[in-house]
C-alpha positions as CSV (number, residue, x, y, z in Angstrom):
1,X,144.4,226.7,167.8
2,X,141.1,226.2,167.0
3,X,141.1,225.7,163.9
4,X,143.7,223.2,164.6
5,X,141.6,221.8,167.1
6,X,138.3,221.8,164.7
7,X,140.7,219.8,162.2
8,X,142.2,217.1,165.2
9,X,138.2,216.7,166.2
10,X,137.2,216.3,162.2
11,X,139.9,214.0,161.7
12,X,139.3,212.2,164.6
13,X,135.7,212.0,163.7
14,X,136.8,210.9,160.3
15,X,139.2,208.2,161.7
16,X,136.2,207.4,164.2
17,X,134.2,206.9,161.1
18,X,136.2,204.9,158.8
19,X,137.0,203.1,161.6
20,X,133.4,202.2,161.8
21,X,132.8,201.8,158.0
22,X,136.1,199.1,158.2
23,X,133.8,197.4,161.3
24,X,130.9,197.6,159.2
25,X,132.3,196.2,155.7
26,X,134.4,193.4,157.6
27,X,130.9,192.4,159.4
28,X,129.3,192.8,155.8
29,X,131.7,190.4,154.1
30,X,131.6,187.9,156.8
31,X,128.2,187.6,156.8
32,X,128.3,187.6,152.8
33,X,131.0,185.1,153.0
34,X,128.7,182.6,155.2
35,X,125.3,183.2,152.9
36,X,127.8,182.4,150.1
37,X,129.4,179.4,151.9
38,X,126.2,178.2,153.0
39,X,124.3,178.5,149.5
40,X,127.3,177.0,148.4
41,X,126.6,173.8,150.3
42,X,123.2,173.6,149.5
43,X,124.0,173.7,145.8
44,X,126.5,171.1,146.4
45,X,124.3,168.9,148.3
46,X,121.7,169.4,145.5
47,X,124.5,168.4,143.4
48,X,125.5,165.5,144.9
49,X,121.5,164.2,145.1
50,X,121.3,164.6,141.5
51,X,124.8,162.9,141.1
52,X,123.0,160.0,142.7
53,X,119.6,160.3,140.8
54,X,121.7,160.1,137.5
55,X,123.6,157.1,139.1
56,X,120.7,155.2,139.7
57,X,119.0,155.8,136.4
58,X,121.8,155.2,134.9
59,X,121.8,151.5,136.5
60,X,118.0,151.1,135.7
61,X,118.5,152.1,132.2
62,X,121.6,149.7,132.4
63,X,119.0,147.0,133.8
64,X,116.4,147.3,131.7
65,X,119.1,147.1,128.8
66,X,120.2,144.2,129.9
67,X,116.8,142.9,130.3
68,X,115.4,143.8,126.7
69,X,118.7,142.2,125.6
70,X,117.4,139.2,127.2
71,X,114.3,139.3,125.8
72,X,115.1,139.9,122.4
73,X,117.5,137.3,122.3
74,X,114.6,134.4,123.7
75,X,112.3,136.0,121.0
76,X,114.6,135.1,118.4
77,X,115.6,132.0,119.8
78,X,112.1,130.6,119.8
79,X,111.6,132.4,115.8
80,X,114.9,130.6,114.9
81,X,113.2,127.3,116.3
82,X,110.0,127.8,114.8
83,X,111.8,128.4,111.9
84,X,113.4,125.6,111.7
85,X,110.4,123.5,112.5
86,X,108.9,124.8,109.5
87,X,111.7,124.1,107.1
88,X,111.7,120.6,108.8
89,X,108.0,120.5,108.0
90,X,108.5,122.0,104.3
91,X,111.2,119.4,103.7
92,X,109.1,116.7,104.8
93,X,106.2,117.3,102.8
94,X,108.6,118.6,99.3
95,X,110.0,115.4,100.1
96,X,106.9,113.3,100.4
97,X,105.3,114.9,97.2
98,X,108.5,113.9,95.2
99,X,108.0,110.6,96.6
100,X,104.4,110.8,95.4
101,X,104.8,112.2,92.1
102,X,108.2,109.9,91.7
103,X,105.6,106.9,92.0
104,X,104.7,105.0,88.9
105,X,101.3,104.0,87.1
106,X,102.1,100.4,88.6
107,X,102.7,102.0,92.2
108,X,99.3,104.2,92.4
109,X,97.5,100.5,90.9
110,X,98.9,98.5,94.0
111,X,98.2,101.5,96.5
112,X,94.8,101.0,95.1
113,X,94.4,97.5,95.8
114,X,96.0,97.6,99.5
115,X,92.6,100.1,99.5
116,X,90.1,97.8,98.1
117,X,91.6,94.8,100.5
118,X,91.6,96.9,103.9
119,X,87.8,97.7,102.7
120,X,87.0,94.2,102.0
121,X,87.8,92.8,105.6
122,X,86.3,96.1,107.0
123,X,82.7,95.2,105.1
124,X,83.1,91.5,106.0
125,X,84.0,91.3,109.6
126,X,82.3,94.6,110.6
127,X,78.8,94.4,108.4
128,X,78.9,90.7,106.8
129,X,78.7,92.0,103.5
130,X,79.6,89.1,101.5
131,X,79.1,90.5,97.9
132,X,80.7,93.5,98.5
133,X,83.8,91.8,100.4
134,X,84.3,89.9,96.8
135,X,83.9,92.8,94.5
136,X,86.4,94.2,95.9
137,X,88.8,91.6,95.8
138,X,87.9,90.8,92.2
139,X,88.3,94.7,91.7
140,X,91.9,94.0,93.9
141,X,93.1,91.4,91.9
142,X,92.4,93.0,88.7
143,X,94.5,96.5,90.0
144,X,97.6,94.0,90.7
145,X,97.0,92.4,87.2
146,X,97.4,95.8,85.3
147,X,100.6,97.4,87.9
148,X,102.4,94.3,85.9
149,X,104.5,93.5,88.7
150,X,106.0,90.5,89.5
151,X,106.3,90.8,93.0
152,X,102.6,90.9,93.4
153,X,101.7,86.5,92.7
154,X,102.5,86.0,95.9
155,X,99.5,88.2,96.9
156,X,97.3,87.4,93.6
157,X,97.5,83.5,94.7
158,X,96.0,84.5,98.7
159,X,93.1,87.0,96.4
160,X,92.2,83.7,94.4
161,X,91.9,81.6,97.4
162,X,89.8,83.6,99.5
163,X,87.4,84.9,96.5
164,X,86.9,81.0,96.6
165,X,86.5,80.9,100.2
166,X,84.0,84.0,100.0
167,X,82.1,82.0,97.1
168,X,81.0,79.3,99.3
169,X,79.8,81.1,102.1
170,X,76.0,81.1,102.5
171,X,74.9,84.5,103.3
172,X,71.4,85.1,104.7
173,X,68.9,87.3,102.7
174,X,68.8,90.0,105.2
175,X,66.2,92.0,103.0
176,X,63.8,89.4,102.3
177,X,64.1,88.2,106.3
178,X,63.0,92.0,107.1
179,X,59.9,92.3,104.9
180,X,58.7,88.5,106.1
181,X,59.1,90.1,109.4
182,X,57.5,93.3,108.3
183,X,54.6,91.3,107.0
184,X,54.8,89.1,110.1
185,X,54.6,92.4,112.0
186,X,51.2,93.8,110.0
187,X,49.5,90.1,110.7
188,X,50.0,90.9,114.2
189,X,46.9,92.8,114.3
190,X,44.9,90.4,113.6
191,X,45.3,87.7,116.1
192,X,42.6,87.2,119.0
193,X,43.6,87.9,122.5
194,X,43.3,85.0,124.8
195,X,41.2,87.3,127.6
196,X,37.9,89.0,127.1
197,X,38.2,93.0,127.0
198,X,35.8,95.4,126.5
199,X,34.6,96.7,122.7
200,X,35.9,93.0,121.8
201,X,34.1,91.8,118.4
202,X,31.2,89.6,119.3
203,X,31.5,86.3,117.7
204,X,28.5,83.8,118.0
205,X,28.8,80.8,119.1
206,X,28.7,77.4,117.1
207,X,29.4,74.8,119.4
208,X,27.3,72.3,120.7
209,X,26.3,71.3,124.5
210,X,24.4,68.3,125.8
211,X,22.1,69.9,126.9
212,X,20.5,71.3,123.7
213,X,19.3,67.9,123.3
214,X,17.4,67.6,126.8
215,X,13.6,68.0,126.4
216,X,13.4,68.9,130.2
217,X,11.0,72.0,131.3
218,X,14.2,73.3,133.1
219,X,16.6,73.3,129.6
220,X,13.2,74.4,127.3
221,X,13.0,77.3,130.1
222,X,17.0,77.8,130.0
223,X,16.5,78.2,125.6
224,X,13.7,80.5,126.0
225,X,15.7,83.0,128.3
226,X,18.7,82.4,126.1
227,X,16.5,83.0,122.6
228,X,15.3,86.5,124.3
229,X,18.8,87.6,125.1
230,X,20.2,87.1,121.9
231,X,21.3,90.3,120.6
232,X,22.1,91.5,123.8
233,X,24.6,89.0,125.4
234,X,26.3,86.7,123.6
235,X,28.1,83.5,125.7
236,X,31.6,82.2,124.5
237,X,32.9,79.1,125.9
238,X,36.5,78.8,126.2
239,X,38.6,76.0,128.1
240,X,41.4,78.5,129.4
241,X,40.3,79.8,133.2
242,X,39.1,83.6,133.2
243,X,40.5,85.8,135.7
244,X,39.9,89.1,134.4
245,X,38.7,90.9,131.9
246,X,40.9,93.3,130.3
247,X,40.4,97.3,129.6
248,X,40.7,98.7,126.0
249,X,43.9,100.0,127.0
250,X,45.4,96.9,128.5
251,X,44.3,94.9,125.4
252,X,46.2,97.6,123.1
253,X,49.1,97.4,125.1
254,X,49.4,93.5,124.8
255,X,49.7,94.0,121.0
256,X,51.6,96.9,121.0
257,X,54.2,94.9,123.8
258,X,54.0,92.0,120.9
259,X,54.9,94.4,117.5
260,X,57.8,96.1,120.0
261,X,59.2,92.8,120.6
262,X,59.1,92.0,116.6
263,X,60.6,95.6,116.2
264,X,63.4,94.4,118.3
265,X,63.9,91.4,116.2
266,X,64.0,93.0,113.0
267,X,66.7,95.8,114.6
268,X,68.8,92.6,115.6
269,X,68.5,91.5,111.7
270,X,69.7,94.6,110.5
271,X,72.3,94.9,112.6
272,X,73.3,91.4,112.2
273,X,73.3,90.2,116.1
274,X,72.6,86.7,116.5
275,X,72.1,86.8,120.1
276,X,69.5,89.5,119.9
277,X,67.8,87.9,117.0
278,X,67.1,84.6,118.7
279,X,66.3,86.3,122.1
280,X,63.5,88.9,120.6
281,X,62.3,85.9,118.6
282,X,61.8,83.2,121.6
283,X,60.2,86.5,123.5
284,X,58.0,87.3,120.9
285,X,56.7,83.7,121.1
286,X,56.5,83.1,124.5
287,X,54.1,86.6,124.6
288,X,52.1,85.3,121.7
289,X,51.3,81.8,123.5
290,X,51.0,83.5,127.1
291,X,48.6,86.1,125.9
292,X,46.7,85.2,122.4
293,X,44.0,82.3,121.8
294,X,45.5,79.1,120.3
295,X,43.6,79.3,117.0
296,X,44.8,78.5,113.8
297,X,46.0,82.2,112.7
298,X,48.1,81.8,116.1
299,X,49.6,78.8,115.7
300,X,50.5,79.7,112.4
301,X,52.2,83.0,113.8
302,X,54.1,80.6,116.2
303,X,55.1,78.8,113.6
304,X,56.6,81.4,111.7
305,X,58.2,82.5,114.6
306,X,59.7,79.4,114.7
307,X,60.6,79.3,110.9
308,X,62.6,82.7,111.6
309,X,64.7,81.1,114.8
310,X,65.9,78.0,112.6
311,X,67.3,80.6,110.0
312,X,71.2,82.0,110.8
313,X,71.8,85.3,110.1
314,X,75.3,85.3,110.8
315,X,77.9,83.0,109.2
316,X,81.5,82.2,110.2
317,X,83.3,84.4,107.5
318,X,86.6,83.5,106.5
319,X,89.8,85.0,107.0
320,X,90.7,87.2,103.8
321,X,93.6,89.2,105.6
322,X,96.2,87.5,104.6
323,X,96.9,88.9,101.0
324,X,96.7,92.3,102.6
325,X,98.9,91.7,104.5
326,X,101.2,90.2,102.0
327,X,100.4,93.4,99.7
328,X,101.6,95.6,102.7
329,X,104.8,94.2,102.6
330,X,105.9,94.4,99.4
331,X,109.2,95.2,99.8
332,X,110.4,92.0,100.8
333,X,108.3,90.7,98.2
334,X,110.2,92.4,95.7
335,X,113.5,91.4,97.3
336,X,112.2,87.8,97.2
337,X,111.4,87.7,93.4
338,X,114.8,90.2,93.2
339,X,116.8,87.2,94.3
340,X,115.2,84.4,92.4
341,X,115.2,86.7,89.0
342,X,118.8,87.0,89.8
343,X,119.6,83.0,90.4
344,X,117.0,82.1,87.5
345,X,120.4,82.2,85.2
346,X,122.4,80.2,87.1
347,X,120.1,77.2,86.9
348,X,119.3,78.0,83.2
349,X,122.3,75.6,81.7
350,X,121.6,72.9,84.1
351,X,118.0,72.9,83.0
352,X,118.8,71.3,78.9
353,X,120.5,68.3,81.3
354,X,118.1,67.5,83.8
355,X,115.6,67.3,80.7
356,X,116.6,64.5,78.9
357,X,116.9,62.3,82.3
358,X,113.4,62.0,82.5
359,X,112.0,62.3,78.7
360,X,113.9,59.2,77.4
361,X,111.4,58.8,74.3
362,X,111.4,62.1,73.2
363,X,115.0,62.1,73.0
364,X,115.2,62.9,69.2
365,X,114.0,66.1,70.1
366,X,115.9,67.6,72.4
367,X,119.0,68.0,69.5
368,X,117.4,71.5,68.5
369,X,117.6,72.6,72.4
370,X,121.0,72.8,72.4
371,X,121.2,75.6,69.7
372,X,119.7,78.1,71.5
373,X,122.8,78.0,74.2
374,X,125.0,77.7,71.1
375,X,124.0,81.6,70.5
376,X,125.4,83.4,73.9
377,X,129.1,82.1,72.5
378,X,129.1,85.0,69.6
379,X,128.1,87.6,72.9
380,X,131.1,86.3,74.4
381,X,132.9,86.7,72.4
């Protein structure tokens, strides 16, 4: 009995036991089940963040795609328009030098003398250069003389006329004017200032007074006084009033005022301004008789002051733009002689008739004119 009690008790123990173990496993894998459920999730929610992360770089790469697209495609937009530009430009300038070497001897000769015209109404209108204006449109004329074109008489004609026209302009001697002025200018120096200045020249005194003839005490006294300042005071009688008497530097700046105003006048004769001219002359003048004695070497400064203001500088030039601008349109010059080249043979046969009209005596000879027509009957034929 005990022994079957001992094996009840150790069974019931063992039951007791596994019984426990069963609680114990069942807790174990529950609570393995919820780590594992829970990890589960996590990695899941992990998952589904990277899920998104790969989403959203996939629309930025997507984006950025898009945009480089974009980009590239402007990029060669704009090198496909600069590339057509240039070819435009290359086309233009292949076409141009074709033009250019397409041109004849007779071409490049009338180019040359639309160049010498343009410069001969640029030297006469803007400088007055009358020589040059008609060298060049001898040098002109003679280009459209060797281009042998017929078009060109028109313009040859106009050339003729106003190398005439040029011919009988009078042009001022603009050099020799400057070194008379020049000259003029040096003389300046010279001339005696109308007020008395300190470190003036002393000139004596030749004039006589009525009282040098008085035999009074008071005059023989007036002699003596005069006799033992000579040397030391010298007396000038002039008949302009004496207000002041000038400084060194006042007196220097009187002649330096006058060679100013003659450097004015010889910059208006270079540059050919009448206005000028005449103004810096009349001032020049005016200073000279306001501020220098009337003595001979004066008045004949003054007078070749006045020599220079009766002289024109500048001309009235003629109009020489009219065979340039002929010359520039020589197309419908061409055209014109075009058409009366191509009606010249129409009017030859009437010509042989109209001839004899007004000829009466020399009618014996126009028998041997008809033979020349008599020869376009074989070509005819």
């Amino acid at each position: 009995m005990i022994i079957i009690l001992i094996i009840f008790a150790v069974a019931g123990a063992g039951y007791y036991f596994l019984m426990q173990l069963r609680d114990r496993q069942s807790n174990l894998g529950g609570e393995v089940k919820g780590e594992m459920a829970k990890k589960i999730s996590d990695y899941q929610a992990q998952l589904t963040a990277i899920q998104e992360h790969l989403a959203t770089l996939e629309s930025t790469i997507a984006h950025k795609d898009d945009h480089f697209t974009a980009r590239l495609d402007e990029i060669s937009k704009q090198q496909s328009e600069k590339l057509a530009s240039t070819r435009k430009d290359l086309s233009e300038e292949i076409a141009r030098l074709q033009r250019q070497l397409g041109k004849t001897r007779g071409d490049w000769l009338i180019a040359d003398a639309e160049y010498l015209l343009g410069a001969a109404n640029e030297r006469l209108q803007l400088v007055g250069d009358v020589n040059t204006a008609r060298e060049a449109l001898e040098a002109a004329d003679q280009r459209l003389r060797e281009s042998g074109d017929a078009a060109v008489f028109k313009v040859r004609e106009e050339i003729a006329k106003e190398i005439a026209a040029l011919k009988s302009v009078a042009a001022a001697d603009i050099v020799g004017l400057y070194a008379a002025l020049q000259s003029l200018q040096d003389t300046s120096e010279k001339l005696t200032l109308l007020l008395p200045y300190a470190g003036k020249t002393l000139t004596p005194s030749t004039e006589i007074h009525s009282h040098a003839d008085s035999k009074e005490p008071a005059h023989e006294l007036l002699d003596s006084a005069i006799e033992s300042l000579h040397g030391i005071v010298t007396i000038r009688h002039t008949d302009q009033p004496i207000k002041e008497t000038l400084t060194p530097e006042e007196a220097q700046f009187i002649r330096e005022q006058l060679r100013a105003k003659l450097e004015t006048v010889k910059i208006a004769l270079v540059q050919q301004n009448e206005a000028l001219y005449r103004a810096g002359l009349q001032d020049a003048k005016k200073w000279t008789e306001l501020n220098f004695t009337p003595n001979p070497e004066t008045r004949k400064f003054i007078g070749e002051l006045g020599r220079f203001l009766a002289i024109n500088i500048r001309s009235h030039f003629p109009d020489i733009s009219t065979s340039l601008k002929l010359l520039r349109d020589i197309t419908k010059l061409r055209v014109e002689t075009d058409k009366a080249l191509l009606a010249a043979p129409a009017e030859k046969p009437k010509a042989p008739e109209a001839k004899p009209l007004p000829e009466a005596p020399a009618a014996a000879t126009p028998p041997p004119a008809p033979a020349a027509p008599a020869q376009p009957e074989p070509t005819k034929k």
